[in-house]
Residue, then its C-alpha position, 0 to 999 in steps of 0.5 A: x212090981x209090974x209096969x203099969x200101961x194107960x190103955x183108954x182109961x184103964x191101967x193094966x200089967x205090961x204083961x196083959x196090955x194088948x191090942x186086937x190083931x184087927x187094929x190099924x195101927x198094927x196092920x198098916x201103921x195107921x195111927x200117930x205117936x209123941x215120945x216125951x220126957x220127964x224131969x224130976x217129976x216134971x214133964x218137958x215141953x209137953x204142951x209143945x208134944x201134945x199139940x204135935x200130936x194133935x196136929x198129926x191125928x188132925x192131919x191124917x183124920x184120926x180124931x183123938x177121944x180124949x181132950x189134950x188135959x185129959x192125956x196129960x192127966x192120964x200121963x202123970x197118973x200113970x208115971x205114978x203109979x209106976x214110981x217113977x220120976x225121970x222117966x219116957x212116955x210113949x203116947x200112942x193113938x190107933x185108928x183102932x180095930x177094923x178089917x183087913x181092907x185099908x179103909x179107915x172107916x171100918x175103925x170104929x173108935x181109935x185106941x189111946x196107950x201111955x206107956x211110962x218107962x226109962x228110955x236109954x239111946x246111946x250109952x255115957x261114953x258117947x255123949x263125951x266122944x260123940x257118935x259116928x253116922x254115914x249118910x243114908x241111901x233111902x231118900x226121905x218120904x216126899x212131903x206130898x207122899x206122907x209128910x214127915x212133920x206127921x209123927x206116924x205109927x209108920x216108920x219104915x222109911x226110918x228104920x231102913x236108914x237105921x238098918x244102914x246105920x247098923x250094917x256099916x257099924x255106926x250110930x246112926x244114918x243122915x237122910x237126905x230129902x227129894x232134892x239131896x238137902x239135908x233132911x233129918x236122922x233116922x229119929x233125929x234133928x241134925x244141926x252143924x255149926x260153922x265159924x261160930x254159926x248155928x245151922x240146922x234144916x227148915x221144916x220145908x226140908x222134910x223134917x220132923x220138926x223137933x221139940x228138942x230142936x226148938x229148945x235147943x234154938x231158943x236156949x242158943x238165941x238166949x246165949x247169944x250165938x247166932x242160931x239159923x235154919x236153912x237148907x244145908x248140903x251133904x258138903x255142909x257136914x263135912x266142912x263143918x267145924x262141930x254137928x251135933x243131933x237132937x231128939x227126946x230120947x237122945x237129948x243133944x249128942x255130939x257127932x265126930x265122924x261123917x261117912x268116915x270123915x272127921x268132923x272138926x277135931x274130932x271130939x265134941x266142940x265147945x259150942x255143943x258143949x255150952x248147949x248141952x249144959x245149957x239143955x240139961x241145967x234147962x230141962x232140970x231148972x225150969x220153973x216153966x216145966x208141968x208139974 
């Protein structure tokens, strides 16, 4: 059976869902974008995506034609349609068709697309002996040029630090922002931990601010470890005693190697342990969780 995409109402064969070549989206990566997960049916977090989303289509003026309930209605109708349970939605907003200029007032009427699927980032094994990252050359987007908190249809500066990734052999790639803090992953949230402390970057670093971030420093106050955010230093990773990075689609991945440096020794530290069992048994138990 064919995957069944949401596209404004309508749900329609992966093979047959298509954009017009005129859409901004495509054009110039005019339009935002959530990644959420479900669980056993359930899915996580997703007013916390869904205010994201709208925050980001309120911030670059793309008024999104459908109330949040109703994406979240269209979301559960299209994971059933599709059988699916545990599953990854990508929610997509374009500006929509327009010319071939950039004004954004030629997109008349923007387009939704749910897409329900299963998502895969790294295989079993790295999740018990962790992944290898290098540092990224490309500085991550001046908040005043587009700010990173505004989750784009333009990924570039992103996939740049992936392409680095991927030439030195690794898993992924640390950005650094203006000021050579500690930003973000290429899709990622990065945190460190050091003498029993929990550290991950502010907002102000230029960071996305992460849904499974949040979780991950709720679910740490709750066992009772000391969870800050501060600005952090390249030194700050590689004098860390565990790192670990989150995201929707990777959950909580243990780091074990910095630009060829062993971070702690060298396999996944017990703190990133006790937090991600804490996340899976949270994501799976979680009566708090959309039905």
């Amino acid at each position: 059976m064919s995957l069944k995409i949401w596209i404004d109402g309508n749900l329609i064969d992966k093979e047959n869902a298509t954009v017009s070549v005129y859409d901004h989206g495509l054009l110039y990566g005019d339009g935002v974008f959530e990644g959420i997960r479900a669980y056993g049916g359930r899915i996580f977090e997703n007013k916390q995506h869904l205010d994201r989303l709208y925050n980001s289509a309120k911030a670059i003026k793309l008024a999104i034609p459908y109330t949040p309930q109703q994406v979240e209605e269209a979301m559960i109708s299209t994971m059933k349609i599709n059988h699916l349970s545990d599953c990854y939605f990508r929610v997509i907003v374009t500006r929509g068709p327009g010319d071939l200029g950039i004004d954004p007032r030629k997109s008349k009427k923007p387009v939704t697309i749910i897409i329900a699927d299963q998502v895969g980032v790294y295989p079993k094994e790295l999740y018990e002996n962790g992944i290898s990252v290098i540092s990224s050359s490309y500085v991550r987007q001046h908040p005043n040029a587009c700010s990173p908190r505004v989750k784009s249809l333009n990924y570039l500066n992103n996939i740049v630090g992936k392409m680095e990734a991927n030439d030195a052999g690794v898993q992924d790639a640390v950005m650094y922002n203006h000021e050579g803090n500690v930003s973000e992953m290429t899709a990622a949230n990065v945190f460190v931990v050091r003498e029993g402390v929990v550290m991950t970057p502010t907002t102000s670093c230029g960071i996305l601010e992460g849904v499974t971030r949040n979780t991950i420093i709720k679910l740490g106050v709750k066992l009772s470890l000391p969870v800050i955010e501060k600005r952090l230093q390249r030194i700050d990773l590689y004098i860390s005693d565990e790192m670990f990075v989150t995201g929707t689609g990777a959950e909580v991945v243990p780091v074990t190697k910095v630009d060829g440096r062993v971070i702690g020794s060298g396999v996944c530290g017990p703190i990133t342990e006790k937090l991600m069992d804490a996340f899976h048994a949270h994501v799976r138990d979680d009566r708090s969780l959309l039905v």
